[in-house]
C-alpha positions as CSV (number, residue, x, y, z in Angstrom):
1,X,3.7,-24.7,43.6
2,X,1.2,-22.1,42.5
3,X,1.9,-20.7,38.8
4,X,0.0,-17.5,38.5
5,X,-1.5,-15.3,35.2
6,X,1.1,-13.2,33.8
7,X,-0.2,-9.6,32.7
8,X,2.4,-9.4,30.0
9,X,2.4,-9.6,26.7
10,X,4.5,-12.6,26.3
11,X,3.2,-14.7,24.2
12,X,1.1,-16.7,26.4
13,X,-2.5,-17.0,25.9
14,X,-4.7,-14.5,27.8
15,X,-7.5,-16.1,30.1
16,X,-9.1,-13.0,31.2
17,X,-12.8,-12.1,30.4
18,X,-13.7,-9.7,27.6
19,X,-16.2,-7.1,28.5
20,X,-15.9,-5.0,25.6
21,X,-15.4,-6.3,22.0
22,X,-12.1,-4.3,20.4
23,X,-13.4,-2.3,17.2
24,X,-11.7,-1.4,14.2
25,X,-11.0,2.4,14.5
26,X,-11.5,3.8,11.0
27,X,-9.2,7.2,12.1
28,X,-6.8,6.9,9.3
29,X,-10.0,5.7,6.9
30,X,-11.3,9.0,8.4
31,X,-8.2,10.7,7.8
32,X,-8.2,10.8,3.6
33,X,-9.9,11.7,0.5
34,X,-9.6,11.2,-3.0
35,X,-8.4,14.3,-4.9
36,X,-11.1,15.4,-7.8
37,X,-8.4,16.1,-9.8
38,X,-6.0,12.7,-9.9
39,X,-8.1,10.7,-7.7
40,X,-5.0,10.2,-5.1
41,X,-5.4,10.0,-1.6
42,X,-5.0,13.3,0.1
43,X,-5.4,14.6,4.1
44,X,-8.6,16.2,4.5
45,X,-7.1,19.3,5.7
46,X,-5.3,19.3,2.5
47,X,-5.4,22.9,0.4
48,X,-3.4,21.8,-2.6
49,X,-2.9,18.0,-4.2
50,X,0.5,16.7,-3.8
51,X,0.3,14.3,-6.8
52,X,-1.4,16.9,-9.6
53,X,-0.8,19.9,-8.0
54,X,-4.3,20.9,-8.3
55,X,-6.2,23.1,-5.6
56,X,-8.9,21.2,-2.9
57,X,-11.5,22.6,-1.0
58,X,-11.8,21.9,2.7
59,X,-14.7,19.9,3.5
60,X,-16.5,21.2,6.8
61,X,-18.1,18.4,9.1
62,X,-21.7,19.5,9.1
C-alpha cells in the first residue's frame, strides 16, 4: 500500500523543501504612526487624530 504527501493543511507535518525563508511582513508596522499630539497610533493617511482630536500632517514617502 503506498501512502502519499497530502497537500493540505491538516495537521500533518510538511516534508517538502523550503526554497524561500517566510519573512515577517511589517505592512501593518508600516501602516501607523504615533500622533504628536496624544502619542496614539494613527493611519498614516490620517488628517485628524481620533483619540485628541488634534490635526496631522500627511507624511509623503520621499
Amino acid at each position: 500500500m503506498l501512502v502519499g504527501m497530502s497537500r493540505s493543511s491538516n495537521g500533518k507535518v510538511s516534508r517538502r523543501l523550503r526554497l524561500f525563508k517566510r519573512r515577517e511582513d511589517d505592512l501593518l508596522e508600516r501602516s501607523f504612526r504615533s500622533c504628536p499630539g496624544c502619542d496614539a497610533d494613527v493611519h498614516v493617511f490620517a488628517d485628524v487624530c481620533r483619540h485628541c482630536g488634534g490635526a496631522l500632517e500627511i507624511a509623503l514617502a520621499g
